[in-house]
C-alpha positions as CSV (number, residue, x, y, z in Angstrom):
1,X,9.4,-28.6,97.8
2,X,10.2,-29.9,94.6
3,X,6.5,-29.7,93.3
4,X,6.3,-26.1,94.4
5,X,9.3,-25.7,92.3
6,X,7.8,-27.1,89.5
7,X,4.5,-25.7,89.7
8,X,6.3,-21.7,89.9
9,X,8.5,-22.6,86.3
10,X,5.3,-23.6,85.1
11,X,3.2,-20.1,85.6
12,X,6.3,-18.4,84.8
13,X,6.7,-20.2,81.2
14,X,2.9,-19.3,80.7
15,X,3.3,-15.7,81.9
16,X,6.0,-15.2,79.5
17,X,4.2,-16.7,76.8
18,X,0.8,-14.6,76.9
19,X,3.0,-11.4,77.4
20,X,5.6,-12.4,74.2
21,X,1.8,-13.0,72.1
22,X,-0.3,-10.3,73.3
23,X,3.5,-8.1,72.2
24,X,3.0,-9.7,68.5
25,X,-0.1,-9.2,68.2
26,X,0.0,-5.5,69.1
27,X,3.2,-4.8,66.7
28,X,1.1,-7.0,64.2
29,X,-2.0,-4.8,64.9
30,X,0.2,-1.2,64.6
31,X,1.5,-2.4,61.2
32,X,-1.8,-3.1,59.9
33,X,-3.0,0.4,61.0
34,X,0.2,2.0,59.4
35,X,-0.9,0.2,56.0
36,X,-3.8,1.4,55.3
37,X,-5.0,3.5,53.2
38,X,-7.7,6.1,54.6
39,X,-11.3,6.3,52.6
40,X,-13.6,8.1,52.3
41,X,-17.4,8.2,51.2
42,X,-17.8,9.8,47.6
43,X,-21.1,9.5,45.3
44,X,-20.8,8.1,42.1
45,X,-22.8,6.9,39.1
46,X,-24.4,3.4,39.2
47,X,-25.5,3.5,35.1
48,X,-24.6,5.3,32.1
49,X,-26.1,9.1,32.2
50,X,-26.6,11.4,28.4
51,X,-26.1,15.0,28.4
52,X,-28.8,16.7,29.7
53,X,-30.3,14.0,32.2
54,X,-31.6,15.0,35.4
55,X,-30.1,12.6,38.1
56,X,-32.2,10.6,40.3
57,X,-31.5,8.7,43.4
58,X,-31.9,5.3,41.7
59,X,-29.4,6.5,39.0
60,X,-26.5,7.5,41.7
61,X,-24.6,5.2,44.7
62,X,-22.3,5.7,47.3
63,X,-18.7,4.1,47.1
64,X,-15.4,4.2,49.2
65,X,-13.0,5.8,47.6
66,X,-9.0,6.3,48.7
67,X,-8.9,9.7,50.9
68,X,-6.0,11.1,48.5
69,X,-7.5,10.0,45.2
70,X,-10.9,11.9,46.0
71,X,-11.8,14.7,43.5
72,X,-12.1,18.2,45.3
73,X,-15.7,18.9,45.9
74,X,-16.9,15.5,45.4
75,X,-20.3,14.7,46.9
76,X,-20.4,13.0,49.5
77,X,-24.7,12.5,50.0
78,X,-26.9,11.3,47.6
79,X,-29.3,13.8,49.1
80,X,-26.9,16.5,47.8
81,X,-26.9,15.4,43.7
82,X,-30.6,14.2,43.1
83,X,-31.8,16.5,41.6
84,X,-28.9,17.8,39.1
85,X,-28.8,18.0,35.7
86,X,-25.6,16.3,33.9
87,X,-24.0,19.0,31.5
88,X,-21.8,16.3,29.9
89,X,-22.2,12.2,29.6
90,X,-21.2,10.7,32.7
91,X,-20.2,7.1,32.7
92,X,-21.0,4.6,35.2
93,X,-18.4,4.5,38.4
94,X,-17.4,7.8,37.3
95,X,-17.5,10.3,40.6
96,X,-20.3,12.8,40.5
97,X,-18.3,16.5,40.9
98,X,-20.3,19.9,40.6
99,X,-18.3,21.0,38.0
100,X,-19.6,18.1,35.5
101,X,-23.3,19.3,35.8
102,X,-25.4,22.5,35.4
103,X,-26.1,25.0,37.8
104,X,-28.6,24.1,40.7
105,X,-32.5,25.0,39.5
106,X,-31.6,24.0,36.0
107,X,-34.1,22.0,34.1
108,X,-33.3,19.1,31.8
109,X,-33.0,20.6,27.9
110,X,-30.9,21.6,25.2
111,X,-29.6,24.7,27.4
112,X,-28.1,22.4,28.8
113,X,-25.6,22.1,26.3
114,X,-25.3,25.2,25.3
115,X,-21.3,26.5,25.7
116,X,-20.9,29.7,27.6
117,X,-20.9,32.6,25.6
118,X,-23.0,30.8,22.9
119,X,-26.7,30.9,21.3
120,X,-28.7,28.3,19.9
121,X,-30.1,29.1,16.9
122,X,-32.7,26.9,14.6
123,X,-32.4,27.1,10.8
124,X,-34.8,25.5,8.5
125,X,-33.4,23.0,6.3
126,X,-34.9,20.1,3.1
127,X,-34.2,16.8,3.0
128,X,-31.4,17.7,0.5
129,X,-29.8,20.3,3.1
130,X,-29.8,17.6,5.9
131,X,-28.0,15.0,3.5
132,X,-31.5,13.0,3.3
133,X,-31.2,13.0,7.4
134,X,-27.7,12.2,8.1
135,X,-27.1,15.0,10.0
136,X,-27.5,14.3,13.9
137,X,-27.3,16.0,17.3
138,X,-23.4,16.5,18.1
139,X,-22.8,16.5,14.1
140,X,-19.9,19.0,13.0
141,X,-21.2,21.1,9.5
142,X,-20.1,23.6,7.4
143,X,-23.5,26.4,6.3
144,X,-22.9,27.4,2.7
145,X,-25.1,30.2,2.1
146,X,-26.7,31.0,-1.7
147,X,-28.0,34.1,-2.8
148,X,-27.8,37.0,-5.9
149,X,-25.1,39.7,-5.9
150,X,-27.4,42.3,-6.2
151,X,-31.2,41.6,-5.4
152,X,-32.3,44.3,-7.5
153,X,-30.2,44.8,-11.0
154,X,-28.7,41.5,-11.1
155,X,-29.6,37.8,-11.4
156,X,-26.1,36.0,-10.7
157,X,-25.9,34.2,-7.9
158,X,-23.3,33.3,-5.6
159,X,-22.7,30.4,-3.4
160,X,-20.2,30.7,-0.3
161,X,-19.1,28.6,2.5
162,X,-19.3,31.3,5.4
163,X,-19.2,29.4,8.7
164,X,-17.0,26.0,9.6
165,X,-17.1,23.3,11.7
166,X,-20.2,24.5,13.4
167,X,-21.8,22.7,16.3
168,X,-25.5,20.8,15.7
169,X,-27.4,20.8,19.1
170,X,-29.7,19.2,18.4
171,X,-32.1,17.6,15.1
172,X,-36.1,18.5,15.3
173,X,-36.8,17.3,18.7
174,X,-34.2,15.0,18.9
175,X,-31.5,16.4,21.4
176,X,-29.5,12.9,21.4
177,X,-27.9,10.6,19.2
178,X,-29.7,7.5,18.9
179,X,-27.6,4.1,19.7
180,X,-28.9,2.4,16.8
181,X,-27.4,5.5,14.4
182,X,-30.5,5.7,12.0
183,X,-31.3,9.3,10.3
184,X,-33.1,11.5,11.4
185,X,-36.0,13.0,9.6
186,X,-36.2,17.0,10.2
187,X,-37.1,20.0,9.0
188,X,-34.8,21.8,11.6
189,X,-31.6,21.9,12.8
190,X,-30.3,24.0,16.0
191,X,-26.6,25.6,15.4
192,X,-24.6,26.4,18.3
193,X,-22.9,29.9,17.1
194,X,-21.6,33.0,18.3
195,X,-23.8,36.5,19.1
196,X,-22.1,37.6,15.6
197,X,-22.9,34.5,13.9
198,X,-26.1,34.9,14.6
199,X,-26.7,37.8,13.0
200,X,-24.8,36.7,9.5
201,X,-27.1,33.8,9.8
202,X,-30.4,35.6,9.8
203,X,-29.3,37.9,7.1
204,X,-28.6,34.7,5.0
205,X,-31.7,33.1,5.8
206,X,-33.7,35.9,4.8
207,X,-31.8,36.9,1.7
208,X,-30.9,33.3,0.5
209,X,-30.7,29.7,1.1
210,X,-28.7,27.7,3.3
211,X,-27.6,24.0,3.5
212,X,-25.4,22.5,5.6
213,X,-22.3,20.7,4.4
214,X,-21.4,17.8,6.5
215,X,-18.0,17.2,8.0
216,X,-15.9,14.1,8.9
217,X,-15.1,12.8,12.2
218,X,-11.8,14.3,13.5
219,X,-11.7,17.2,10.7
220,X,-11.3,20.5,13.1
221,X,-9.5,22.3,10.0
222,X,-11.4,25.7,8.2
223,X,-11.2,25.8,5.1
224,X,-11.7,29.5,3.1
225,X,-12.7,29.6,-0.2
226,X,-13.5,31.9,-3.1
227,X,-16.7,31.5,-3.8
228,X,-18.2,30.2,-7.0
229,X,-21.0,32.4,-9.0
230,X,-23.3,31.2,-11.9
231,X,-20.9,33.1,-14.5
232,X,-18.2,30.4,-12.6
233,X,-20.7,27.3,-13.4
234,X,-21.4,28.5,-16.9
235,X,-17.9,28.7,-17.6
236,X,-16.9,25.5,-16.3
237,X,-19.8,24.0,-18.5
238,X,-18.7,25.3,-21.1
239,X,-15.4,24.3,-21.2
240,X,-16.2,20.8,-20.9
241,X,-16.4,17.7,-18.4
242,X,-14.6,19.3,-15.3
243,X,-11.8,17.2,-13.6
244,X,-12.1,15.7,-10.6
245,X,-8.5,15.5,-8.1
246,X,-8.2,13.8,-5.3
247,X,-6.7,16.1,-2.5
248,X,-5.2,13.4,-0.2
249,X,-3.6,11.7,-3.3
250,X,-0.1,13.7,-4.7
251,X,-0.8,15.4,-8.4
252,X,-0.7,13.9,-11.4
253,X,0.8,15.4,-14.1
254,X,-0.4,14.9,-18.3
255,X,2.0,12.4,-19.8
256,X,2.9,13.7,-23.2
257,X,2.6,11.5,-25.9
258,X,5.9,10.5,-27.4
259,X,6.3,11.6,-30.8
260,X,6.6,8.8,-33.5
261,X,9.9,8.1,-35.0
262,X,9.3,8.2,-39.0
263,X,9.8,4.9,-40.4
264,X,13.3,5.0,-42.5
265,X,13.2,5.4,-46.3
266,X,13.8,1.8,-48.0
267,X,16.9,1.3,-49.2
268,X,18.0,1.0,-52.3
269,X,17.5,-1.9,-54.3
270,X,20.4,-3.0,-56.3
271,X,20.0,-3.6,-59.4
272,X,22.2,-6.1,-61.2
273,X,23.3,-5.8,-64.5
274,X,24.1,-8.9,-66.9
275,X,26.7,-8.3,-69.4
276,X,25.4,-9.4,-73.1
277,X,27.8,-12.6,-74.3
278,X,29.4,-11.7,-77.5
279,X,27.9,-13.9,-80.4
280,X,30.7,-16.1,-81.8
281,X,32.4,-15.7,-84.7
282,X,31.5,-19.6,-85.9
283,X,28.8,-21.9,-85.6
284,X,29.2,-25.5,-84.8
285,X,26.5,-28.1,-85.6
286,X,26.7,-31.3,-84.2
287,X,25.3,-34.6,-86.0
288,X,24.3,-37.8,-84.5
289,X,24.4,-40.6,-87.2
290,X,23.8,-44.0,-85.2
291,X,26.9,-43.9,-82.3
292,X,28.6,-41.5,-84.9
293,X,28.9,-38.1,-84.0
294,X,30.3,-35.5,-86.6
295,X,30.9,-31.6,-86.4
296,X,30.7,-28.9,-88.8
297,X,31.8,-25.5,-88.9
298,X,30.5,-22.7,-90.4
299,X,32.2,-19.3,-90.2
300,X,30.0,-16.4,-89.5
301,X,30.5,-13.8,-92.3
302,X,30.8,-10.2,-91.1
303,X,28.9,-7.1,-92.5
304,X,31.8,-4.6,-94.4
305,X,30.8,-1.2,-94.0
């Protein structure tokens, strides 16, 4: 009786126990659930990608990304992006999103990076105009355009920075910076301007010459000028070495010289005057005989008049 006893505690205490574990683990299990966070299947770039590149399959890969930090319209099959054409650099991990490449059916090339309501437009330039080839794809110019006043009565010319902080496309052939930073040789140089600027561009090329005037990283500001004509540079050569001022540094201003304080007028010297001593009336003459000394007198005589 007692063993029967025993033995029923025992599957009790054993039924309790898998019930109070199996209990855990489901509130164990529940709380895992309610902690994570959904993903969700989003394409992305598996190397570095330059403007213009057309993507291929071996250049994209698939990646789990958080549900709520997915970008809208995201792809979501490699399938779907092979194929594109990248209208800015994309960076590896980056997600692949439509609105960060060109339109389907467009081909690798510099339309590519043409802005929306822009031309490209080539311009011939010298070694001189292309700063002995400094100038690169991506490069922010100035054109300064040089031609006569009056093609048919006059000779003076006039030289005029008419468009700023234009765009370079793209050098030659040469649609990319190169890593290593070297020049670039080219006759050629592809603007990215304006319908309008366009136009003011042909008439410059055909009437004058052009060169472009390169500008510093980070320098968005336009800058409007008079103009300078040969009647200016004869002037200024004329009139001597020109001065050159530093903008960035405040302006210095002539110091006059300070005028020299005459030297004072020497003073006066004084002059001393010594009194004549009156003669004497008598003369005394002394005489040494041996260790005798003697004196005589002699009265002076005065002249009567």
């Amino acid at each position: 009786m007692a063993e029967r006893r025993y033995t029923l505690v025992f599957y009790a205490a054993v039924l309790t126990a898998i019930l109070a574990t199996y209990g855990v683990y489901r509130y164990l299990l529940q709380a895992k659930q309610s902690s994570q966070v959904p993903m969700q299947s989003v394409v992305i770039a598996a190397r570095d990608m330059a403007e213009g590149e057309k993507l291929e399959r071996l250049s994209l890969s698939l990646a789990q990304w958080p549900a709520s930090t997915t970008p809208d319209s995201a792809f979501t099959s490699i399938d779907s992006a092979v194929g594109r054409v990248a209208r800015v650099a994309v960076f590896k991990g980056e997600p692949i999103v439509p609105g960060r490449l060109a339109p389907a059916g467009t081909g690798p090339g510099l339309e590519v990076k043409i802005t929306p309501g822009k031309r490209a437009m080539a311009v011939k330039i010298n070694d001189v105009a292309g700063l002995s080839g400094l100038i690169q794809p991506n490069s922010r110019v100035d054109v300064l355009v040089a031609l006569k006043a009056d093609q048919q009565m006059s000779t003076k010319e006039q030289a005029k920075l008419f468009m700023n902080n234009m765009r370079v496309l793209s050098v030659g052939t040469q649609v990319e910076r190169g890593d290593d930073g070297k020049a670039i040789q080219a006759t050629t140089a592809t603007l990215e301007v304006t319908p309008e600027q366009a136009e003011q561009l042909a008439v410059a090329v055909n009437q004058g010459t052009i060169q472009l005037v390169l500008r510093g990283y980070g320098d968005p500001d336009s800058v409007t000028t008079p103009g300078a004509t040969s009647s200016d540079v004869l002037a200024q050569l004329r009139s001597g070495p020109a001065r050159i001022e530093s903008v960035s540094k405040p302006e210095r201003r002539a110091v006059r010289p300070k005028p020299v304080a005459a030297a004072p007028a020497p003073a006066p010297v004084a002059v001393r005057t010594v009194m004549a001593t009156p003669k004497p009336d008598s003369l005394v003459i002394r005489v040494y005989r041996g260790d005798k000394l003697t004196q005589q007198k002699f009265e002076e005589k005065k002249d009567s008049t």
